[in-house]
C-alpha positions as CSV (number, residue, x, y, z in Angstrom):
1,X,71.4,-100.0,-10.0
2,X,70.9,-98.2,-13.3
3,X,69.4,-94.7,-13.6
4,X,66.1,-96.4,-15.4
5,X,66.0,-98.8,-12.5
6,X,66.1,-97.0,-10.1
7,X,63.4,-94.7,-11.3
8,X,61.0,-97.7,-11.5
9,X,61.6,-98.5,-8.1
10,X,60.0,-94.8,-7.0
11,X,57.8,-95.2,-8.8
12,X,56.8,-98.6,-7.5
13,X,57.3,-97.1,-4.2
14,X,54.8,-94.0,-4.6
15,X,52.2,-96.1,-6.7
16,X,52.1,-98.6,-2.9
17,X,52.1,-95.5,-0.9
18,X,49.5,-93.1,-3.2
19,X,47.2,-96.9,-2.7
20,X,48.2,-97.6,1.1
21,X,47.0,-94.0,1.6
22,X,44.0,-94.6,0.1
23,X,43.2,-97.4,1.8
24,X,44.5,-95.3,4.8
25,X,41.6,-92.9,4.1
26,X,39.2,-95.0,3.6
27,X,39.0,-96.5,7.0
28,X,39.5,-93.0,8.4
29,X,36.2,-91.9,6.6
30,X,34.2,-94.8,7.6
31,X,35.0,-93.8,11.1
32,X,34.3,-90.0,10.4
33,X,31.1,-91.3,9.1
34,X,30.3,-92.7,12.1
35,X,31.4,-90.1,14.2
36,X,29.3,-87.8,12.5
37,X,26.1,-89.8,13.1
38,X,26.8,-90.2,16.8
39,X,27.3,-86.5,17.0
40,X,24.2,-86.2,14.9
41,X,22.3,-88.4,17.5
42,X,23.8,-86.3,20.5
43,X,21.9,-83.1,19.0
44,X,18.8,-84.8,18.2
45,X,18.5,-85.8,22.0
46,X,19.9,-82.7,23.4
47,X,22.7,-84.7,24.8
48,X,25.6,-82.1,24.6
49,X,28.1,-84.7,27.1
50,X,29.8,-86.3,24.1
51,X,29.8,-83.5,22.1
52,X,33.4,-82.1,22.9
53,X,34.9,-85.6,22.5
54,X,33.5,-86.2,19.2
55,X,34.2,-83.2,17.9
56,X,37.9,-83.6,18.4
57,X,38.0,-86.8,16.9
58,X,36.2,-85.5,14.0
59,X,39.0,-83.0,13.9
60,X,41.7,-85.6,14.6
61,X,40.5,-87.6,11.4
62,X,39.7,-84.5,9.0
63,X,43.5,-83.4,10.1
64,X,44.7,-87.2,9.2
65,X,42.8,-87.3,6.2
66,X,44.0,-83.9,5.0
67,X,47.6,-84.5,5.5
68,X,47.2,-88.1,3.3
69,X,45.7,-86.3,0.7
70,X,48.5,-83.9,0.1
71,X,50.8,-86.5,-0.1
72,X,48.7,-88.6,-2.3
73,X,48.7,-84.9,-4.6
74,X,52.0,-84.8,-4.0
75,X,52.4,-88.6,-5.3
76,X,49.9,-88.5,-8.6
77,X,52.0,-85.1,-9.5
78,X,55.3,-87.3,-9.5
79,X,54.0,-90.1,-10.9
80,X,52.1,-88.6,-13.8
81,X,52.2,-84.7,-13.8
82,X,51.2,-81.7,-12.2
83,X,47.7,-81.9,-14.3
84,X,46.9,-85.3,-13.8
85,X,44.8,-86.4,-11.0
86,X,43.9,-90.1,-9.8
87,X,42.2,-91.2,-12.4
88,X,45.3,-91.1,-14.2
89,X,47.6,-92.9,-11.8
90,X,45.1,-95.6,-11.7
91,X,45.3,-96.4,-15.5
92,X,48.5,-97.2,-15.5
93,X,48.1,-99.6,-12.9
94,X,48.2,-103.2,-14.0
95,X,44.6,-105.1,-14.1
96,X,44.4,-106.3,-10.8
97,X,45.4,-102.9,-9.2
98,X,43.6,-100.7,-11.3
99,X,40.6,-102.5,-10.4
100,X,41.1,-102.8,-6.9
101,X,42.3,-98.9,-6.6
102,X,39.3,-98.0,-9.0
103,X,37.0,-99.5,-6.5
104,X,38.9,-98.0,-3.8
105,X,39.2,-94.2,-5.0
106,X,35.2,-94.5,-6.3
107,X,34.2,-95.6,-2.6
108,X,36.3,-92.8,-1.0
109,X,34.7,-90.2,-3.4
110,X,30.8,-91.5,-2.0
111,X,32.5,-91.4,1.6
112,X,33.4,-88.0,1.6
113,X,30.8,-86.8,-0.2
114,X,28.4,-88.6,2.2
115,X,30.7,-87.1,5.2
116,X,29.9,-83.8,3.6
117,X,26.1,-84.1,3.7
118,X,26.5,-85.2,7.4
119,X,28.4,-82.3,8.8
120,X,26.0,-79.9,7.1
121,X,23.1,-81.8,8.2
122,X,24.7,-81.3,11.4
123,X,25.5,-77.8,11.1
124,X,21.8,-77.1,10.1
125,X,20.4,-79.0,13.1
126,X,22.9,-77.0,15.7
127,X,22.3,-73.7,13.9
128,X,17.9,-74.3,14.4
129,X,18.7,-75.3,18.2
130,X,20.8,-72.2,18.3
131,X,18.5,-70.1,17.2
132,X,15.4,-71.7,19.0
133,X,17.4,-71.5,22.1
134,X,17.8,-67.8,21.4
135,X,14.2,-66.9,20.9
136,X,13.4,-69.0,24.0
137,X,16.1,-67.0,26.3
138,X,16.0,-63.9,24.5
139,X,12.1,-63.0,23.2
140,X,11.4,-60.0,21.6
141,X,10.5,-56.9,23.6
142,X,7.4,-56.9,22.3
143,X,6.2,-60.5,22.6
144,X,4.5,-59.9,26.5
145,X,3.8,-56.0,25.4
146,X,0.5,-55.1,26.3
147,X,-1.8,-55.2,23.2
């Protein structure tokens, strides 16, 4: 097998890997999304029972996620520079890849950006029953003084 060949070949091999990674993390944010919105449902009702459970599989696919997408850095840096990011990789895919990858990479953008807005929704939500739950156990001195 020839130098050039050979070459081509990685670079086949990273282009199915960088897009089997993404398809990796898509799934993997669908179900953070819904994990999110069941812990999000366990606050609203107070219910703290499946709170530990959910939030280590949040952490088990954030830690998933995160290690795909330093490969798939790793990857678009081999396959078209240190500077270059997805976008890149994808247009030198043929048609039918590009497209598919394109739709792919744009749909994993909206996930985690909609993951986003659910963990600080749910942050908020924890923070206000925090803080409720403080005033209610730890009033002010002053609030029964004696007017």
């Amino acid at each position: 097998m020839s130098h050039v060949q050979a070459r081509a070949n990685n670079s086949r091999q990273a282009t199915a890997l960088l897009l089997q990674d993404l398809r990796s993390d898509l799934q993997e944010a669908r179900q953070l999304q819904v994990l999110l919105n069941l812990q999000f449902d366990a606050l609203l009702k107070h219910d703290p029972r499946p709170l530990p459970a959910l939030a280590a599989d949040i952490v088990v696919c954030v830690e998933r996620m995160h290690k795909r997408r330093t490969r798939r850095s790793a990857l678009v840096a081999r396959l078209v520079g240190p500077q270059a990011g997805m976008d890149e990789v994808l247009q030198g895919l043929g048609p039918s890849l590009q497209s598919t990858g394109t739709a792919w990479w744009k749909a994993l953008e909206d996930l985690v950006r909609a993951c986003k807005d659910a963990n600080l929704r749910n942050c908020a939500l924890l923070t206000q029953q925090h803080e409720l739950m403080q005033r209610v156990l730890e009033p002010d001195s002053d609030l029964y003084a004696p007017a």
